[in-house]
Every structure is written in structure tokens, then in C-alpha cells.
Backbone bond lengths (Angstrom), bond angles and torsions (degrees), N, CA, C in turn:
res aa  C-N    CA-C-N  psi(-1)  N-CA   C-N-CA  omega(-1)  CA-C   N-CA-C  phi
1 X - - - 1.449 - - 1.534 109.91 -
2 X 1.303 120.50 147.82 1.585 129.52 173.31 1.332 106.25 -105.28
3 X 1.299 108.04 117.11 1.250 88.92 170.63 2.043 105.30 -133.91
4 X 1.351 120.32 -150.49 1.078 105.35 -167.17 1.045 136.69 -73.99
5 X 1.480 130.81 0.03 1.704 145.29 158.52 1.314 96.20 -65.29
6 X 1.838 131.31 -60.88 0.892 122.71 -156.75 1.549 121.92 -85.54
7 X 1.354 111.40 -12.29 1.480 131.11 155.53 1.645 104.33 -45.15
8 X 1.289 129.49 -58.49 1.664 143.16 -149.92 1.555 98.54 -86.26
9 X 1.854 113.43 -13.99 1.334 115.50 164.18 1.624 103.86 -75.90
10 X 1.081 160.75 86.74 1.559 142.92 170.83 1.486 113.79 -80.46
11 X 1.520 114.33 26.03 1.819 106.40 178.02 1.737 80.45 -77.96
12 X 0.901 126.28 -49.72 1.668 122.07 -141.25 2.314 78.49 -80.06
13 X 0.669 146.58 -3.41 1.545 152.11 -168.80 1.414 100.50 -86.23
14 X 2.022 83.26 -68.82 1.642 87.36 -172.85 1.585 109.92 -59.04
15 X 1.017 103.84 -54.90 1.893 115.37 -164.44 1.337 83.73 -37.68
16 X 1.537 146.42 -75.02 1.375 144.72 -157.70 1.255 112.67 -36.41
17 X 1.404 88.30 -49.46 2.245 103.51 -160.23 1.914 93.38 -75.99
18 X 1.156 122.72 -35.59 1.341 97.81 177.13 1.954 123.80 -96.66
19 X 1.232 96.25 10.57 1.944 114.52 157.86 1.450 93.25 -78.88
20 X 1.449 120.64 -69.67 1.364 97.88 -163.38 1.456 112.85 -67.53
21 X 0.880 134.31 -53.15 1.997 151.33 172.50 1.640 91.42 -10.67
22 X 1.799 113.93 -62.45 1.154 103.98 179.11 1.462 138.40 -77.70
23 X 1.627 112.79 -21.92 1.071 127.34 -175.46 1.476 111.33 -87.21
24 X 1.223 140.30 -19.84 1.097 155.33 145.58 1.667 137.79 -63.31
25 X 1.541 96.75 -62.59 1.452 107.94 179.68 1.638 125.16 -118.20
26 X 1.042 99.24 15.27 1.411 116.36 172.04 1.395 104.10 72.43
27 X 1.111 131.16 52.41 1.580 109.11 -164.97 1.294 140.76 -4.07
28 X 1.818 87.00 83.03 1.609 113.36 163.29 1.051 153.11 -122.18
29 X 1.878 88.12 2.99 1.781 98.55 175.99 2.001 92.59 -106.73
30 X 1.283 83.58 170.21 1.603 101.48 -161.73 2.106 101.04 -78.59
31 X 1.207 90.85 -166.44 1.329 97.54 176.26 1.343 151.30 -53.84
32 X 1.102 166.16 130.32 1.322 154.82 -120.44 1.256 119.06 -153.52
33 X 1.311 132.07 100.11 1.733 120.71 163.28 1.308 116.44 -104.84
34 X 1.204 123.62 -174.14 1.344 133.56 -148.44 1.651 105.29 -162.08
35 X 1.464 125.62 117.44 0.727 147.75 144.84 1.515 151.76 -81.74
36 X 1.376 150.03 154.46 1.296 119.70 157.26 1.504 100.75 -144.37
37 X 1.409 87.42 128.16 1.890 114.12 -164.90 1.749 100.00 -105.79
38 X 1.550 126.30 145.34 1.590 110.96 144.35 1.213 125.55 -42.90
39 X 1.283 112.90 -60.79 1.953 103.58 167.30 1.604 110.58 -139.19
40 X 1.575 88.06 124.77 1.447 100.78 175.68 1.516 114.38 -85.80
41 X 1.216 122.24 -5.26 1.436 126.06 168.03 1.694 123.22 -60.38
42 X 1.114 114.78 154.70 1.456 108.91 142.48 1.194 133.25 -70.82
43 X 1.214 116.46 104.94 1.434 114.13 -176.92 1.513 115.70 74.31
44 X 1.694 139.10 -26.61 1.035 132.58 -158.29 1.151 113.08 -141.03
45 X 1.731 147.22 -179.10 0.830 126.85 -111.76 1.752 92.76 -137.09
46 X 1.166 113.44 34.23 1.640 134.86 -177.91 1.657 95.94 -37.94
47 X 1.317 113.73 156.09 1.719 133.91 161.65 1.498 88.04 -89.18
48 X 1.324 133.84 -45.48 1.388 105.54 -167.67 1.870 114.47 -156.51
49 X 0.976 138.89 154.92 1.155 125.74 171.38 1.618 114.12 -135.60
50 X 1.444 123.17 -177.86 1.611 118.92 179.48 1.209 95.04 -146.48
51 X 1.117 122.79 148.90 1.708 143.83 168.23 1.423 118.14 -137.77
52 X 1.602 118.16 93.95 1.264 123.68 175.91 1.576 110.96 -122.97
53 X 1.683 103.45 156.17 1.560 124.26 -170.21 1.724 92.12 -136.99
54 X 1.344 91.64 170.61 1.434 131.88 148.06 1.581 114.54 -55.25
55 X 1.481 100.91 123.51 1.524 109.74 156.46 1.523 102.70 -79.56
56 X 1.632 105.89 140.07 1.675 131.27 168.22 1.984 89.51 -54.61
57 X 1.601 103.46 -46.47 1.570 101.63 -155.50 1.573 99.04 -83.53
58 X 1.120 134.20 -18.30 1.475 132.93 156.12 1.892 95.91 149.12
59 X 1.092 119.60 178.91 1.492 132.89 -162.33 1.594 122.53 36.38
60 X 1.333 114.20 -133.33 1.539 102.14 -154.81 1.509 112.40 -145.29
61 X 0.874 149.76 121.64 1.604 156.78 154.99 1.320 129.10 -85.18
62 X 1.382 120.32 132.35 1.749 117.10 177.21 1.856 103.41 -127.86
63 X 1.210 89.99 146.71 1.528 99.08 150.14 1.422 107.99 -116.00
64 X 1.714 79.52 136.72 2.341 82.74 165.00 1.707 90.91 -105.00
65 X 1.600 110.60 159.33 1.088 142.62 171.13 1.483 116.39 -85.35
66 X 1.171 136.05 77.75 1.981 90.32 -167.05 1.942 88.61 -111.03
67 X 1.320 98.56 162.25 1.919 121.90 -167.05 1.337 84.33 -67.25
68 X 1.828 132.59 150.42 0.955 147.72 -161.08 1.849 88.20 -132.68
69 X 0.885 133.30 -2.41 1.228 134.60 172.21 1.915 136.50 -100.83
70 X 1.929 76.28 -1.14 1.895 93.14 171.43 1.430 107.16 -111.44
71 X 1.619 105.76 139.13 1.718 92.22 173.62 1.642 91.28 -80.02
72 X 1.138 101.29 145.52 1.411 117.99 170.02 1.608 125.37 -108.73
73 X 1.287 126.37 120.34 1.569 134.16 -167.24 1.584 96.84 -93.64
74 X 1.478 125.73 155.01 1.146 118.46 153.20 0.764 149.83 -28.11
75 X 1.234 112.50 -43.96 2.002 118.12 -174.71 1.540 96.66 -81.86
76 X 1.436 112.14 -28.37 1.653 96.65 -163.33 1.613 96.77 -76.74
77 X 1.194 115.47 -41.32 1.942 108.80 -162.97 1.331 95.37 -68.75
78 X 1.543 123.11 -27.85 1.697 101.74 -177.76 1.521 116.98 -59.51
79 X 1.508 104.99 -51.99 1.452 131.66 -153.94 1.915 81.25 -75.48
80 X 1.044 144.39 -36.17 1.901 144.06 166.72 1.669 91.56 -62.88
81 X 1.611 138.27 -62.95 0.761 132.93 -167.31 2.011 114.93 -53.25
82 X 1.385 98.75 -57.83 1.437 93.09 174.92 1.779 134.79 -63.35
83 X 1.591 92.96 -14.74 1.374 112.92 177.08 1.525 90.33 -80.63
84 X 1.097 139.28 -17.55 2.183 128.08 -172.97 1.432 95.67 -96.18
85 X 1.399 94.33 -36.47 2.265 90.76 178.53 1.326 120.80 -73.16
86 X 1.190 113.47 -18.70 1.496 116.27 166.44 1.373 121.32 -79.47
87 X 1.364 110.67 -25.21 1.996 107.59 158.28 1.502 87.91 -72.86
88 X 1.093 110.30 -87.64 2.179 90.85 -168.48 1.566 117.87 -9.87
89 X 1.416 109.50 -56.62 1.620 91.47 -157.79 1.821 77.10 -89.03
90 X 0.751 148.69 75.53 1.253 143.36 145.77 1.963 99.91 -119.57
91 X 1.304 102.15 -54.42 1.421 109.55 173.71 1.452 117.96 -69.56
92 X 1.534 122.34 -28.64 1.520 121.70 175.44 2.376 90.41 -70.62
93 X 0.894 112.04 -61.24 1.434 105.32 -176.95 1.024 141.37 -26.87
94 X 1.872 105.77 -60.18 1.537 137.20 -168.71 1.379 97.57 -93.68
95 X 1.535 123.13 -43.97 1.611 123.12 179.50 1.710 103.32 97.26
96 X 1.008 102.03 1.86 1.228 91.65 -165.34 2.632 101.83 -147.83
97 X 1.423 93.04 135.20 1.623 99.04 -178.29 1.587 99.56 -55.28
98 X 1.618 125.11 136.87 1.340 118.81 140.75 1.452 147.00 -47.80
99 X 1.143 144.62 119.44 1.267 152.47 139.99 1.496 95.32 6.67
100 X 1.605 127.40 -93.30 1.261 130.53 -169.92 1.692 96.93 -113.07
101 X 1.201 95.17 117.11 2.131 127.61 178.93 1.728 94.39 -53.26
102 X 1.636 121.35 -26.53 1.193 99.50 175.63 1.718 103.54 -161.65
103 X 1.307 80.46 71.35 1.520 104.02 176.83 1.503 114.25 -91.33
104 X 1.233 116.79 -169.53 1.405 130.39 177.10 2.034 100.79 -56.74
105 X 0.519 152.17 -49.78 1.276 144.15 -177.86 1.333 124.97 -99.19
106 X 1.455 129.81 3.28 1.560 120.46 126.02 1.176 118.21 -74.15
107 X 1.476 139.76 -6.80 1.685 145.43 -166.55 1.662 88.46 -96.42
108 X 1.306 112.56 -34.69 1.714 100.10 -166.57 2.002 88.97 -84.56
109 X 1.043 103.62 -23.71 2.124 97.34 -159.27 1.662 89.88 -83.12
110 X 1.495 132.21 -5.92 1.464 135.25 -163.82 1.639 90.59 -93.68
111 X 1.470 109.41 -53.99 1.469 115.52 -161.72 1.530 101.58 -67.22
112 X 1.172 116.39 -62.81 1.441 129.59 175.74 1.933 96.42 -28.30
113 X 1.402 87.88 -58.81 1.683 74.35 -165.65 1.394 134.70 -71.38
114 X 1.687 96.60 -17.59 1.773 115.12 168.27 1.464 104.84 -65.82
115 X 1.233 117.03 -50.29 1.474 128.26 166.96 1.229 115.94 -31.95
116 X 1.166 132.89 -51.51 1.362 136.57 -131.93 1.838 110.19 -120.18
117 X 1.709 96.31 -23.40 1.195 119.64 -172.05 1.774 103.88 -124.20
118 X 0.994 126.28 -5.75 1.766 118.71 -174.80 2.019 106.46 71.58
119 X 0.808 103.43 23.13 1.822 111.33 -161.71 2.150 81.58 -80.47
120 X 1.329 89.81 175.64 1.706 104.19 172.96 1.315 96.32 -148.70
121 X 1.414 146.18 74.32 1.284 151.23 -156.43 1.555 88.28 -133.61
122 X 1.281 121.89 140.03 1.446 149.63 159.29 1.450 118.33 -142.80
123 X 1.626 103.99 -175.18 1.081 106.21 -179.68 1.425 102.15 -115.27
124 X 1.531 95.67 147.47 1.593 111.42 -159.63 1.896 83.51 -89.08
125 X 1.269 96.99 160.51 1.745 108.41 -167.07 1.760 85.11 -133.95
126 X 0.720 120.74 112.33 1.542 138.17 172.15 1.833 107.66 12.87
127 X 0.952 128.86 68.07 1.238 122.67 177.53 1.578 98.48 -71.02
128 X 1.797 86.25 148.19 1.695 84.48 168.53 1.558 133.08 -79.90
129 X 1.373 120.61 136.45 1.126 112.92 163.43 1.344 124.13 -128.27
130 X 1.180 133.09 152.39 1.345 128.31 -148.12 1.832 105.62 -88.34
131 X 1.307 81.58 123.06 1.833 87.71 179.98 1.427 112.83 -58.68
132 X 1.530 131.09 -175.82 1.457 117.31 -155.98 1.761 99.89 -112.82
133 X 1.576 115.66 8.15 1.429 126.07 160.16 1.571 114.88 -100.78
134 X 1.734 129.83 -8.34 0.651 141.35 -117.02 2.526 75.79 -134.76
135 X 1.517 85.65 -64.36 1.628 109.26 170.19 2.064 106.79 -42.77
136 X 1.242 100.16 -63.45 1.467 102.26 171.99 1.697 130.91 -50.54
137 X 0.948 95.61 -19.21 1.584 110.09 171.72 1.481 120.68 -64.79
């Protein structure tokens, strides 16, 4: 299990994100850190989120968010991890953030890629996680 000490390690994060980066996307999206926040959502109660820009000096950088309040097993942070790289290469592609983060055209770039790769990646629909008054109980 990962949980939040081993979250605040991100060698074992990064090392992941650039296996898949290459094995997937040829290494073409930019750089990657890794965090672990109580909630990386807006407002809600997400396992994980990503926030990437433009380098001033040219290409692209993300942070992922991931919830510090789930133990996390391998298969699940990968299969969360490849679901945050697929908004990246959606934004390294188009150049530009979506309207809706999981609209009709991250659902077609998800399938394509389960398709294409044998992956089982979706989009997570608000699972619960226990708020931090909610934990004390």
C-alpha cells in the first residue's frame, strides 16, 4: 500500500510517470511532479488531480495532485496515474486546457487508448472519500 509518507517519496512516482511517458507516448509530454494534498480537487473529494502549463523556456510541465487520505495499491495509482497523463497528452496535443476535463473527447482519447493498449482506465465519478471530520469518527 502507498500511503502518505510514501506518496512525499515521488522517486518511485516519477520513475512510473517516465516508464509510462515512454512506453506509451513516446516521450512527448514534458515534465512531471507529484504531490500529495488532502484534496486535490476543486472543491471535491477527487483521488487525484493534474495541473499543467507552458514553459516561458519552451515545452510543458504538470503536477499531479494525488489524495493523501487513500491507501493506494499499485495497480490503482498506476491505472489514476495513466488516467492524469491522458489529460496531459490531451493538452501537450491540442495546446490548449478543455472546456469539460472529461467530456466527449477525453472519453474518445481514454477508449482509443484502452483499445489500442489493453489498459482498463476510466473515469472515476466521485468515489467517496472520507472527509477529515468524517475520518475522526
Amino acid at each position: 500500500m502507498w500511503n502518505t509518507t510514501t506518496l512525499k517519496k515521488t522517486f518511485k512516482l516519477t520513475k512510473l510517470y517516465r516508464e509510462l511517458n515512454e512506453k506509451y507516448f513516446s516521450n512527448r509530454l514534458g515534465d512531471c511532479k507529484f504531490e500529495a494534498v488532502l484534496n486535490p480537487g476543486d472543491n471535491n473529494s477527487a483521488a487525484a488531480a493534474i495541473v499543467y502549463h507552458r514553459k516561458w523556456t519552451g515545452g510543458n510541465t504538470a503536477t499531479v495532485f494525488f489524495n493523501s487520505r487513500i491507501d493506494w495499491d499499485e495497480e490503482t495509482i498506476r491505472r489514476v496515474l495513466i488516467h492524469e497523463i491522458i489529460h496531459y497528452y490531451i493538452f501537450v496535443a491540442t495546446g490548449k486546457k478543455p472546456f469539460f476535463s472529461h467530456g466527449l473527447f477525453y472519453i474518445w482519447v481514454m477508449l482509443w487508448f484502452n483499445l489500442l493498449h489493453h489498459e482498463h482506465i476510466r473515469v472515476y465519478w466521485r468515489k467517496k472519500i472520507p472527509t477529515e471530520s468524517e475520518e475522526r469518527l
